[in-house]
C-alpha positions in Angstrom: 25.8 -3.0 141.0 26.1 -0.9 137.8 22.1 0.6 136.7 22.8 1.9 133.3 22.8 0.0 130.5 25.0 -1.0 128.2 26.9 -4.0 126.2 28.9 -6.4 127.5 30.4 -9.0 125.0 31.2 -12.4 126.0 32.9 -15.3 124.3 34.0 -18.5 125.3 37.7 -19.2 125.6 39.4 -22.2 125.1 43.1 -23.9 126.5 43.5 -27.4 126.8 40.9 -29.0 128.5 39.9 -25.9 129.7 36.9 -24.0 128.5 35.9 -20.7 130.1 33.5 -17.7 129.1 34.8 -14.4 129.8 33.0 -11.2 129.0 34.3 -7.2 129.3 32.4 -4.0 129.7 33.6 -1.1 127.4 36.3 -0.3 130.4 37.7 -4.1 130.5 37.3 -7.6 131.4 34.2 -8.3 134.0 34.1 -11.8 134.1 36.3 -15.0 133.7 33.8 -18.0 134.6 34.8 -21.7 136.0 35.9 -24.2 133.7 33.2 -26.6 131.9 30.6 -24.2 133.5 27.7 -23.1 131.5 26.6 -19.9 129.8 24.3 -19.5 132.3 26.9 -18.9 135.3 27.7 -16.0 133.2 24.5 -14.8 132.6 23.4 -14.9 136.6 26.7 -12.4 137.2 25.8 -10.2 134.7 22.7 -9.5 135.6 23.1 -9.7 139.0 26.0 -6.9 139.2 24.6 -4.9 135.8 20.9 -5.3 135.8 20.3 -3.4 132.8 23.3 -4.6 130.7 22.8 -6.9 127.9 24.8 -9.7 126.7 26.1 -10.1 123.3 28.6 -12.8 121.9 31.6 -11.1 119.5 34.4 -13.3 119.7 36.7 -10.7 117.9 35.9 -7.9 120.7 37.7 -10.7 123.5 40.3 -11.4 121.1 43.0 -9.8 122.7 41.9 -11.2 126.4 41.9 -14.7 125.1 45.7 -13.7 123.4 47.1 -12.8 127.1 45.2 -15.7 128.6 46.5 -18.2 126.4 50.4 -17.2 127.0 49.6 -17.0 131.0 48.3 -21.0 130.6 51.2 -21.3 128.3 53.8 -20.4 130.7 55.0 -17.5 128.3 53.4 -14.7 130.2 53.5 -13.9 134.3 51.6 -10.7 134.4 48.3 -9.1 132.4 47.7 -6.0 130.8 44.2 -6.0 130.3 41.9 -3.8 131.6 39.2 -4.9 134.3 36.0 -3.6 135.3 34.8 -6.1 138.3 32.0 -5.2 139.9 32.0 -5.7 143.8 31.7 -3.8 147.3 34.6 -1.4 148.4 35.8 -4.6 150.1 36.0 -6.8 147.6 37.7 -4.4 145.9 40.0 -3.9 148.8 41.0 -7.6 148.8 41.0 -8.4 145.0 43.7 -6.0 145.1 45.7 -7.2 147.5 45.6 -10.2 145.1 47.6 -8.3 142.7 50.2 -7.8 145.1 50.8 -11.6 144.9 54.2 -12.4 143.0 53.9 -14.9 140.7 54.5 -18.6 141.8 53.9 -17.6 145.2 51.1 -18.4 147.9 50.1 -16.5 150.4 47.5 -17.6 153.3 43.8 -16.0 153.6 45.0 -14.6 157.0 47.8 -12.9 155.5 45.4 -11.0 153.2 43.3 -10.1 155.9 46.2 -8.6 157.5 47.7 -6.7 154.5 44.5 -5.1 154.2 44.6 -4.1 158.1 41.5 -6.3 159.2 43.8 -8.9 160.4 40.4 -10.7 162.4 38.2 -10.1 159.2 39.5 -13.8 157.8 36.3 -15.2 156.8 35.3 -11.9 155.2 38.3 -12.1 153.2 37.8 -15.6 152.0 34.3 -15.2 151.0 35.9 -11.5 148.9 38.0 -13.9 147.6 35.5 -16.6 146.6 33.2 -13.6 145.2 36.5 -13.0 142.6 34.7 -12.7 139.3 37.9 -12.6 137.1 39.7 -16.3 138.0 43.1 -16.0 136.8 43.7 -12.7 136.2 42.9 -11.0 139.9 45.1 -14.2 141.3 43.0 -15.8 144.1 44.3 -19.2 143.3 47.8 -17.9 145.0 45.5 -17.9 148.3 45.4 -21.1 150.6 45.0 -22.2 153.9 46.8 -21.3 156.8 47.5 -25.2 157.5 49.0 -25.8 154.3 46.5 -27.0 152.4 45.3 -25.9 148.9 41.9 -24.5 150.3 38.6 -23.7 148.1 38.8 -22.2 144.4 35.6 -21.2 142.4 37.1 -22.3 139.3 37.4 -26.2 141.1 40.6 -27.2 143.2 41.9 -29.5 139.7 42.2 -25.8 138.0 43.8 -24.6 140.9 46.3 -27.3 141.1 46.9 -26.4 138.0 47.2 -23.2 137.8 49.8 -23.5 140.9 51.5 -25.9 139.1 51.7 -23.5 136.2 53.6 -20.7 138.1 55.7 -23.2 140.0 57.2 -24.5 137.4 57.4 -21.1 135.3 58.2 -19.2 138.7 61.0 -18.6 140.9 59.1 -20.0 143.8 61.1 -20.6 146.7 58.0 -22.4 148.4 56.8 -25.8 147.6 53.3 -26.1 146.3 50.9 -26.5 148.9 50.0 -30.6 149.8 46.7 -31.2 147.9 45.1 -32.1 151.3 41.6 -30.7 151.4 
């Protein structure tokens, strides 16, 4: 939780039939919400992780995030540039980075990350890290699914995740086939 205040801009992005806000700190990007969710998802984030931040809208300021978004959902682009500036615990911090580690168009299993972090029994920990992921796309949890196959839980709703798992596959080198869509 960050106490001093500040600015943090938000806009709404837009791909598709996708429609996301996203918001960034003066070090980077802090949030990427679920699609179709409201402004309000956003708001309960902010001020949960920087109480004394407040929230203005300047399109212009998240121009360059929504650029890189847009050629990741366009297949164009495999990898981000953008700063970030997530707020969580030295955990979640621990696993979102082991996210990055995730090629692109690969899947890994929530046990995997657990052990690539070296708390190999610390599964559930890691999955609720992972559900706690406030930037959805660009810290990659949707290359995380179930040990039995399946395509597991996503904040951003299993259809984006199909999606976006669809997206790499077919702009990847995956050597794996997606996941089976049973939940």
């Amino acid at each position: 939780m960050r106490t001093t205040g500040s600015l943090i801009y938000w806009s709404i992005f837009e791909h598709g039939q996708w429609q996301l806000h996203i918001a960034k700190t003066e070090n980077g990007l802090c949030y990427i919400g679920s699609p179709g969710d409201s402004f309000s998802e956003l708001s309960v984030y902010i001020h949960k992780h920087f109480p004394a931040a407040s929230l203005e809208q300047n399109d212009s300021l998240l121009s360059d995030s929504k650029q890189e978004l847009t050629a990741y959902l366009d297949g164009s682009q495999q990898e981000f540039s953008l700063s970030a500036d997530a707020a969580g615990t030295t955990f979640q911090q621990q696993v979102w980075e082991a996210l990055h580690k995730i090629p692109y168009g690969q899947t890994v299993t929530y046990s995997e990350i657990a052990e690539q972090i070296g708390k190999p029994s610390a599964v559930r920990a890691v999955a609720s890290a992972i559900g706690a992921n406030p930037l959805l796309i660009t810290v990659p949890c949707h290359r995380v699914i179930s040990k039995n196959g399946t395509i597991g839980g996503y904040r951003g709703g299993l259809d984006f995740k199909r999606f976006l798992l669809e997206l790499e596959t077919n702009n990847g080198n995956k050597k794996k086939h997606l996941p089976n869509s049973n939940d």
